[in-house]
N, C-alpha and C positions, 0 to 999 in steps of 0.2 A: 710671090713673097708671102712668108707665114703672118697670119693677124692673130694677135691675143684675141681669145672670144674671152671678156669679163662677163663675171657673175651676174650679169643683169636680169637675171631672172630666176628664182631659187628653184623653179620647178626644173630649170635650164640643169644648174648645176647637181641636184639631188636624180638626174636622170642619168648623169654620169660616175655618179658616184658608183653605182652598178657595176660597173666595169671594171673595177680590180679584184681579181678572183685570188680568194684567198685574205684580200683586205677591208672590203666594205662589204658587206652582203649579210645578209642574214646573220645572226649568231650563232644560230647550230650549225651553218653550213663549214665553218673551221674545224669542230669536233664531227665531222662525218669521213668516213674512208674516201679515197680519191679512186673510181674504180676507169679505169682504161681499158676499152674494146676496140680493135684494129685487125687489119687483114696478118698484117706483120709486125713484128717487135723487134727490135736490133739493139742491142748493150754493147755499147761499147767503151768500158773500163779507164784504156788508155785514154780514150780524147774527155772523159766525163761526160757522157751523151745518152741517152738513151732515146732512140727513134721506133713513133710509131707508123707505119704508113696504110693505107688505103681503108677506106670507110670509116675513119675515128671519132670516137667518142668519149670526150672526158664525162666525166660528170663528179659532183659533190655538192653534193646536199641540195641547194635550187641551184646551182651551175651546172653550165653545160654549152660545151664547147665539143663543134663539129667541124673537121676536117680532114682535108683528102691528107694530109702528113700534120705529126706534131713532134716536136724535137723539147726534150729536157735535158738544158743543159746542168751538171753540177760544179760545185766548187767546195771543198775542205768534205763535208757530211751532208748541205745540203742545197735543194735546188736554185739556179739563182735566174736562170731562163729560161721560156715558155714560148715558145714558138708554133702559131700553128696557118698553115698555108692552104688555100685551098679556092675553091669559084666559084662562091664566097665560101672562105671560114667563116663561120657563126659562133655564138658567144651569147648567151641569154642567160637572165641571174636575177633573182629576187632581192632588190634591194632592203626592204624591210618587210611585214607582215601584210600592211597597210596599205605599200604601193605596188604599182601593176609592174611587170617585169620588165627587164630592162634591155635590147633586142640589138646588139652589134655586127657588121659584120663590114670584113673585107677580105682582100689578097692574100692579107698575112697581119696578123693578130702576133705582137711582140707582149711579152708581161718580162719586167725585169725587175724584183724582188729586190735586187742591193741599192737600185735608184726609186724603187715603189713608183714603177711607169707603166701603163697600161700605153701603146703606139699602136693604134691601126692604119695600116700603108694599102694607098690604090682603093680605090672604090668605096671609102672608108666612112661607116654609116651608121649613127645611134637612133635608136628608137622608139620610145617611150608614153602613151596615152597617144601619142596624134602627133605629138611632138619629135621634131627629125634635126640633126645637124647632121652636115654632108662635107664629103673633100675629099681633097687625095690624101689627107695626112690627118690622124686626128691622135694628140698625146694629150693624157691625163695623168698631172704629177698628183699621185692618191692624198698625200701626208699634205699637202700645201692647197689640195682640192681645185686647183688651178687646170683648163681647160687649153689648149691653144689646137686651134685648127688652119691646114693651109688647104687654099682653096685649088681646084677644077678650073686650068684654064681657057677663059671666055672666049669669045668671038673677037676683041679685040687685044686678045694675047697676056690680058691679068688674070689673077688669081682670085677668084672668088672660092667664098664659103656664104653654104645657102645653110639657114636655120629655119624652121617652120614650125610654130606654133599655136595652136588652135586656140580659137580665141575664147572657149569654156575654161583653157589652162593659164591665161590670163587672168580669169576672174578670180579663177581661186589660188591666186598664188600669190605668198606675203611680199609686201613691195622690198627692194631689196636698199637697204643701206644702216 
């Protein structure tokens, strides 16, 4: 069963903010070219797709996204999904100047622009100072800054989500309410 993870902890939630590429991260990193290196490229017009495969590399400006395929889907002029699959895709991105970056990674990294959703599926894992949340599912609604992760299940067949944060990142982080 999916658990809301609340904002209980502001370093919690400013460690996923990182994770929407293209929406939270730096500020020069929106005005920098979006440069893509892959083994193969494929345009395909009809379905609005463009696929990259084998050894990919996004990158823009502190983002950067690695994996074995990445699919951009379009709609009207511009892109509205971001797809990128891999063992593990990775995803790391400077969230402001001040903090340390931000270190994602699973199966398959979804970004969907018309719902502002950053979903990582399978193995799905943020990273931050010391600080980790884990699970098979992790979606972050960017605009509402809401986290929900669904957990890895246990030995006696629930769903857990394990969150771990070191207790330096405790001290320095503003109490939340």
């Amino acid at each position: 069963m999916n658990k809301l993870v609340h904002p209980f902890q502001w370093a919690l939630a400013m460690m996923l903010i990182g994770l929407a590429p293209w929406s939270a991260a730096l500020d020069s990193d929106r005005a920098q070219p979006i440069q893509i290196v892959a083994d193969i490229a494929i345009r395909d017009e009809r379905a609005g797709e463009t696929r990259y495969e084998g050894n990919v590399v996004l990158t823009q400006g502190s983002l950067r996204i690695t994996a074995d395929t990445l699919s951009i889907r379009h709609n009207a002029d511009e892109a509205d999904m971001i797809v990128a699959t891999g063992k593990p895709a990775t995803l790391v991105q400077q969230p402001t100047p001040d903090q340390a970056p931000v270190d994602a990674s699973a199966l398959r990294i979804e970004y969907t622009r018309s719902q502002d959703l950053v979903r990582l599926l399978e193995e799905a894992r943020i990273a931050q100072n010391g600080s980790t949340l884990s699970g098979t599912q992790i979606d972050y609604l960017v605009s509402e800054r809401t986290v929900r992760a669904a957990g890895v299940p246990g030995a006696e067949g629930e769903s857990r989500v394990e969150v771990v944060i070191p207790p330096e990142n405790l001290r320095n982080a503003p109490s939340d309410g």
